[in-house]
C-alpha positions as CSV (number, residue, x, y, z in Angstrom):
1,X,6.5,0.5,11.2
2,X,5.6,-3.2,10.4
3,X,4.7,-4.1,7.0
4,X,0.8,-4.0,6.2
5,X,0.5,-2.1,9.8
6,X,-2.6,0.1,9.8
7,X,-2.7,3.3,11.2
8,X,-6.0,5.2,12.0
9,X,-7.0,8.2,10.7
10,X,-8.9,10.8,12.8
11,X,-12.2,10.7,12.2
12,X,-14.3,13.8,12.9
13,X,-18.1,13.2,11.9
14,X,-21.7,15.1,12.5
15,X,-24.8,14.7,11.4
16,X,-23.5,16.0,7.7
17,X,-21.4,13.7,7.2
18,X,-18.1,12.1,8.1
19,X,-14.1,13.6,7.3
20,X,-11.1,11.0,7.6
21,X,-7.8,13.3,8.0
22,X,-4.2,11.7,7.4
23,X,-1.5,14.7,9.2
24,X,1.1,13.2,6.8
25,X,3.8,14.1,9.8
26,X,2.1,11.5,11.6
27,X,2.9,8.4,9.2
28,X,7.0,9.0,9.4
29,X,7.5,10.3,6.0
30,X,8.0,14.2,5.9
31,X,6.2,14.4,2.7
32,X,4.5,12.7,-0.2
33,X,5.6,13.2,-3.9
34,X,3.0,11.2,-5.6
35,X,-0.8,10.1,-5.4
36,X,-2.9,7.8,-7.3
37,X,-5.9,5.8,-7.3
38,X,-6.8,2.6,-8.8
39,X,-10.4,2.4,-9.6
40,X,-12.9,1.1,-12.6
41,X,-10.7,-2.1,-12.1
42,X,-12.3,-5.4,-13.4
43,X,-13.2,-8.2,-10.5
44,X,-11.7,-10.6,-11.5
45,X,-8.2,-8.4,-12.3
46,X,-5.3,-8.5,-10.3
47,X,-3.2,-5.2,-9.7
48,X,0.3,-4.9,-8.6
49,X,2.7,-8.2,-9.3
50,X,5.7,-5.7,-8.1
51,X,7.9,-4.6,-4.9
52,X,10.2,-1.1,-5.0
53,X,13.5,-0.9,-4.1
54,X,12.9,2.1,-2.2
55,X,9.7,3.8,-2.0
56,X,7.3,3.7,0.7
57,X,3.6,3.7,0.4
58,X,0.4,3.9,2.5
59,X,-3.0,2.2,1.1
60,X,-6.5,3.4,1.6
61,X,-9.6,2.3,0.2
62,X,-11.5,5.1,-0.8
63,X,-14.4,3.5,-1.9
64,X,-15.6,-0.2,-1.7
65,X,-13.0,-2.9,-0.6
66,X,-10.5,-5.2,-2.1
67,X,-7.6,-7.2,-0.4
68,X,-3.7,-6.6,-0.3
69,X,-1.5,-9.5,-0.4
70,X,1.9,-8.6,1.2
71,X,5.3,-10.5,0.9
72,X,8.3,-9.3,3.1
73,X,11.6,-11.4,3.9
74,X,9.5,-14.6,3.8
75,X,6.1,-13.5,6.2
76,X,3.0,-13.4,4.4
77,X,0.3,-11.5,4.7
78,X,-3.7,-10.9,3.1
79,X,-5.8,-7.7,4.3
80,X,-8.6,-6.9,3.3
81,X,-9.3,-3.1,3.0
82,X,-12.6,-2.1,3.2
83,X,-12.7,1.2,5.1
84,X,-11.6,4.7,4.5
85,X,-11.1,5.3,8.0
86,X,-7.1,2.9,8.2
87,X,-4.3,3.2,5.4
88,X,-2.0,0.6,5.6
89,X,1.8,0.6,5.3
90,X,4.0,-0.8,2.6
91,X,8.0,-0.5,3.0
92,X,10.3,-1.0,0.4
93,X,11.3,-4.4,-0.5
94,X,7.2,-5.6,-0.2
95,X,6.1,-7.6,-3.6
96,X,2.3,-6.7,-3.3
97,X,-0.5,-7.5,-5.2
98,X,-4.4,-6.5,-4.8
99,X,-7.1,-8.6,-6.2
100,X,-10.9,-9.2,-5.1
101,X,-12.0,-5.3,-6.1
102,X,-15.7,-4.6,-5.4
103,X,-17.7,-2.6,-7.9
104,X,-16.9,1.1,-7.4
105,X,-13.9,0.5,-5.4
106,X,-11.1,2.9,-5.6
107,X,-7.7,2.6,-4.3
108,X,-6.2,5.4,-2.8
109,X,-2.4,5.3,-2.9
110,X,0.2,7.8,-1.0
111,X,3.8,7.2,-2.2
112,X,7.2,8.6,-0.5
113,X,8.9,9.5,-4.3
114,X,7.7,10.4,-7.7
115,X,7.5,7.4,-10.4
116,X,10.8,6.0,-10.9
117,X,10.5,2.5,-13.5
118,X,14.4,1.8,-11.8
119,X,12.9,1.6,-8.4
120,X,10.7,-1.3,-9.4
121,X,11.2,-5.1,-9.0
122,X,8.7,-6.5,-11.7
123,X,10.2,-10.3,-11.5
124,X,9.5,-12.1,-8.5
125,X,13.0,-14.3,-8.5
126,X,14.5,-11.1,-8.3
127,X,12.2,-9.6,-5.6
128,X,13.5,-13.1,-3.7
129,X,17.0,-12.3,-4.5
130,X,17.1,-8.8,-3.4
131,X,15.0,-9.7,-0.2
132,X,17.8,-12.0,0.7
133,X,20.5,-9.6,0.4
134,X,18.6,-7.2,2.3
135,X,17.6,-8.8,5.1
136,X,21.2,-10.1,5.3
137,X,22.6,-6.6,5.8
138,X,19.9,-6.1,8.4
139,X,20.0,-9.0,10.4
């Protein structure tokens, strides 16, 4: 799956209400081992400033909207997530950051492996570096 690809999520709704379902077999990774949410964040904050080494994530607004700024072997790219109803794919090797939160928006987070500090890239030369490499090996 492409980097910052969105998948929809079925959407059954009545006149109650509407239910967004993700089957987790359906996004390619067998299971999740950890879920959170950013929320209560400040609008004029940014969040993220990292990539992982390995983990995988989806990203769903739960509430509200903000926009995801992806970097992958050099492509670019700037979503913004304002809908419940898509989550939105981040492979490993992705420096992301999120900025432009609404008031009451909460970020909904789906991640392949529990929290790991080794499997982050905080520095961005080093995010390059390992980008580099990487797309070496696969190319």
């Amino acid at each position: 799956m492409e980097f910052g690809q969105s998948i929809r999520l079925k959407r059954i709704s009545d006149s109650s209400g509407v239910l967004d379902v993700l089957e987790f077999g359906e996004l390619g990774i067998a299971k999740f081992q950890r879920m959170y949410m950013l929320h209560s964040v400040a609008e004029s904050s940014t969040r993220g400033g990292h990539a992982h080494k390995e983990l995988e994530q989806y990203v769903i607004a739960a509430s509200g909207s903000f926009t995801l700024h992806l970097t992958r072997f050099g492509q670019q790219k700037s979503i913004v997530i304002d809908s419940p109803e898509f989550a939105y794919y981040i492979p490993p090797l992705t420096w992301r950051d999120l900025d432009n939160f609404s008031i009451g928006a909460v970020c909904l987070v789906l991640a392949s492996a529990a929290y790991a500090e080794g499997d982050y890239i905080r520095d961005y030369e080093e995010f390059i570096d390992a980008s580099e490499v990487a797309q070496a090996v696969e190319g």
